[in-house]
C-alpha positions in Angstrom: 84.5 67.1 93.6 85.5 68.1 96.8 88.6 69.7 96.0 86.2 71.7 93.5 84.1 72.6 96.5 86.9 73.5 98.8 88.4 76.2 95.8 85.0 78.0 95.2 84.4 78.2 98.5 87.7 79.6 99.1 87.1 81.9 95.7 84.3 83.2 97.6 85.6 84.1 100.9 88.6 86.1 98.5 85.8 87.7 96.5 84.3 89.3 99.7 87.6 90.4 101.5 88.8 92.3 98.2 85.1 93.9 97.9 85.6 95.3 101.4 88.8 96.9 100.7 86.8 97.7 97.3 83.9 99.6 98.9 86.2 101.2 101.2 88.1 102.9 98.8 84.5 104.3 97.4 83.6 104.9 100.1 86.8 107.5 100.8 87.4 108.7 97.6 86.6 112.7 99.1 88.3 111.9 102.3 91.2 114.9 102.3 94.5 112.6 101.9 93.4 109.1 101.9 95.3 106.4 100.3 93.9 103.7 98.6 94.1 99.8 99.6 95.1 97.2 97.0 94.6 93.6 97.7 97.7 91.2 97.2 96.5 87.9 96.8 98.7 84.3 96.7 97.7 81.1 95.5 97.8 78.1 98.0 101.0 75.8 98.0 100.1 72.7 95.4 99.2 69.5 97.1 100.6 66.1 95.9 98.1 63.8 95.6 98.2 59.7 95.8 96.7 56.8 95.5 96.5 54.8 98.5 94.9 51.4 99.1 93.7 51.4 96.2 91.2 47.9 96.4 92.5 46.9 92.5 95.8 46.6 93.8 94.8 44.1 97.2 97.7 42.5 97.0 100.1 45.3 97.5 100.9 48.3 99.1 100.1 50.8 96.3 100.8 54.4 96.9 101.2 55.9 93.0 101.4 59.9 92.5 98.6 61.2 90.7 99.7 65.0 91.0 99.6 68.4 91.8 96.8 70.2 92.7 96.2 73.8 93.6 93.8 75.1 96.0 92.9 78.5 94.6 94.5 81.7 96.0 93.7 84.0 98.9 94.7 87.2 100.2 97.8 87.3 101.2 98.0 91.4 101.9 96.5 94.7 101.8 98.7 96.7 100.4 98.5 101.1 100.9 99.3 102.8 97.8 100.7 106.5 99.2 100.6 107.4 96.0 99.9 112.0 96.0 96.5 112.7 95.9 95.5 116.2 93.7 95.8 119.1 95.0 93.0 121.6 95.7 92.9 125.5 96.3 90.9 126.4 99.2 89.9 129.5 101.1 91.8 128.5 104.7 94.9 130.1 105.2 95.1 126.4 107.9 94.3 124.7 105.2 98.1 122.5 104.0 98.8 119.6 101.8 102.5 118.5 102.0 104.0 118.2 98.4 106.2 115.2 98.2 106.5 112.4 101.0 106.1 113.0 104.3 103.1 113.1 107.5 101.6 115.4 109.4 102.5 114.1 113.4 99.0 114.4 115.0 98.7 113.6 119.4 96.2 111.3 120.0 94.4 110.3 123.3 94.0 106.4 123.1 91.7 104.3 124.9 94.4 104.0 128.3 94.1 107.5 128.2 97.3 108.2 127.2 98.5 110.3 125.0 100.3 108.7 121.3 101.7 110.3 117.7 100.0 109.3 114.9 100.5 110.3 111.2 98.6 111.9 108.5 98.3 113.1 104.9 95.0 115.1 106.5 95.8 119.1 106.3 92.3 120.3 107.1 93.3 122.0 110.5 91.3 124.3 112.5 91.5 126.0 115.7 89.7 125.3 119.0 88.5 128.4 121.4 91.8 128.5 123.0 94.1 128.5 119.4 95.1 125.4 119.9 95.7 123.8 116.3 93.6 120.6 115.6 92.5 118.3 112.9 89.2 118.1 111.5 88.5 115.5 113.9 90.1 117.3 117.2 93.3 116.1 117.8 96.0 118.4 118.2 98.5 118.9 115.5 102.3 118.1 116.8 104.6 120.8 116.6 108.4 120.9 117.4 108.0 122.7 121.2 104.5 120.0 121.4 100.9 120.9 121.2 100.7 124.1 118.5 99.0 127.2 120.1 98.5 130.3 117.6 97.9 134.2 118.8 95.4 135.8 117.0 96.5 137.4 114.1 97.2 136.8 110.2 98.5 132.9 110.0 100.6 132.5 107.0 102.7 128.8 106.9 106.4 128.6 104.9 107.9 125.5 102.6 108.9 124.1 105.8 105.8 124.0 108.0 107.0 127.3 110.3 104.3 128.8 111.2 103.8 133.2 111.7 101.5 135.1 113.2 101.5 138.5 112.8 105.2 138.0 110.9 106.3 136.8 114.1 107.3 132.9 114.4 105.2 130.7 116.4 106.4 127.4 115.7 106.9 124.5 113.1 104.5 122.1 112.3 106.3 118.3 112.7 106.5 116.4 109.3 107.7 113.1 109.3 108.7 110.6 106.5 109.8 107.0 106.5 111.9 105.0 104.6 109.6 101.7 104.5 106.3 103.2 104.3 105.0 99.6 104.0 105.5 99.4 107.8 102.8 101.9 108.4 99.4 100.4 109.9 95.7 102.1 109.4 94.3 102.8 112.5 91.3 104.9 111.3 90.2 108.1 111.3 92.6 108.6 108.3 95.8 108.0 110.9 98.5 105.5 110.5 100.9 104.8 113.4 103.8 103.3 113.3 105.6 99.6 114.0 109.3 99.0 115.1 110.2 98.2 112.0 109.5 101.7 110.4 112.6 104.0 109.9 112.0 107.8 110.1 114.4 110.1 107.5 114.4 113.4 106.9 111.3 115.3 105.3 112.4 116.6 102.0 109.0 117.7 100.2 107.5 120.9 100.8 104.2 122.2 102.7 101.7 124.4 100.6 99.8 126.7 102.5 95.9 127.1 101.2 96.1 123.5 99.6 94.1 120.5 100.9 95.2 116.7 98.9 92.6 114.8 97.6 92.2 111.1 97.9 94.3 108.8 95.3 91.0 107.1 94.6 89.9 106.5 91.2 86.0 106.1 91.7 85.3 105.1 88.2 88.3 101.8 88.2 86.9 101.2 91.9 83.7 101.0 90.9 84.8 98.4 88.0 86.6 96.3 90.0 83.4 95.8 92.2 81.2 94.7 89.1 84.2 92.2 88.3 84.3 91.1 92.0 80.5 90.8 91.9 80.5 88.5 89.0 83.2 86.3 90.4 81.2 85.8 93.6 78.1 84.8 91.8 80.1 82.5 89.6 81.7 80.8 92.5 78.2 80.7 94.3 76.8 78.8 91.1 79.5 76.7 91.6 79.0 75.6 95.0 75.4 75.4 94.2 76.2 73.1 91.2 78.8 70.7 93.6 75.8 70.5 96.7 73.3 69.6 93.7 75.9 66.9 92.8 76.7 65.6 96.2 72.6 65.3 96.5 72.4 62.7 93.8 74.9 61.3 94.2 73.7 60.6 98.1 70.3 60.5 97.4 69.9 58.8 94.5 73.1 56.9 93.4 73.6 55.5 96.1 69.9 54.3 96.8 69.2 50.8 96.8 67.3 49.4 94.1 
């Protein structure tokens, strides 16, 4: 009975960690470039179980095997699926989406103040009153000489991220790709950064000016997967409601003397 308790409550605790992930995915699904989360879950290691002392055998050391037992699963991972996004036409001649693998580099200011390269799938750039090239959210966008800063002009952005102005080259726009893009960590704001396990190669894809990527999400399986999850946790619930219910008695009223 306990063991039964123990696993629902478990089952419970896995039911809310996969909703998050689950309603965060919904909750994205028009973010420009996001990727979607999957949960990776692992069942515990089985547990021998034994007799010991048993009172019928008082006479001698009994220890007998009953067997294994598992104790349900729980999540062992959250695994980013950097799967492409669709691609939509937009009116922004800033406006890129990289075909293929690859990151935008983005600077960041972090809370020390200083300042860090971050990574993202994110074209939606603008430009601030001094044409320096940002994100949507105001960081600046990492080009080969640094910080990108545009003259005034026509803007029109090649294959390879070089930016013109005016048919005149202003610089290229840093796209970097990794080998084990399992390495990469979320750190919000649609940005990953990097561990020192990740391995940059070269960028082979292609940048398409006009172009924003769309999230990976499918809203209509997300939104089935948190009906399923939301009967599992009730399920589990009624379970732990039937084992207290059972304990009860078996306290209250088995156990009373007569």
């Amino acid at each position: 009975m306990v063991r039964g308790l123990y696993t629902s409550a478990v089952g419970m605790m896995t039911q809310m960690q996969k909703m998050d992930v689950v309603s965060n995915n919904i909750a994205n699904s028009d973010t420009v470039g996001f990727k979607k989360d999957t949960v990776v879950v692992r069942s515990f290691s089985e547990e021998l179980s034994k007799r010991l002392d048993d009172p019928k055998y008082r006479l001698i050391k009994f220890n007998q095997g009953i067997g294994n037992m598992s104790l349900g699963v729980f999540v062992d991972e959250v695994y980013t699926d950097f799967s492409t996004g669709s691609f939509e036409e937009t009116n922004g001649s800033l406006d890129c989406a990289i075909s293929g693998e690859g990151f935008f580099a983005i600077n960041v200011t972090n809370r020390n103040g200083d300042t860090v390269e971050r990574y993202t799938r994110d074209g939606s750039f603008t430009l601030d009153s001094e044409n320096n090239l940002r994100t949507s959210d105001g960081n600046y966008v990492v080009g080969e000489g640094g910080n990108i800063n545009i003259p005034n002009g026509v803007i029109s952005i090649d294959a390879k991220g070089n930016i013109f102005s005016n048919n005149e080259f202003v610089d290229r726009i840093k796209i970097v790709d990794f080998s084990n893009k399992e390495s990469l960590r979320k750190v919000g704001d649609n940005l990953y950064e990097t561990i020192d396990e990740s391995q940059e190669q070269d960028f082979t894809g292609s940048v398409i000016q006009n172009r924003l990527e769309g999230s990976n999400v499918n809203s209509v399986q997300e939104m089935v997967k948190m009906i399923s999850l939301a009967r599992n946790y009730e399920a589990n619930q009624k379970m732990i409601q039937t084992h207290d219910s059972t304990l009860n008695r078996a306290v209250n009223d088995i156990g009373r003397k007569q």
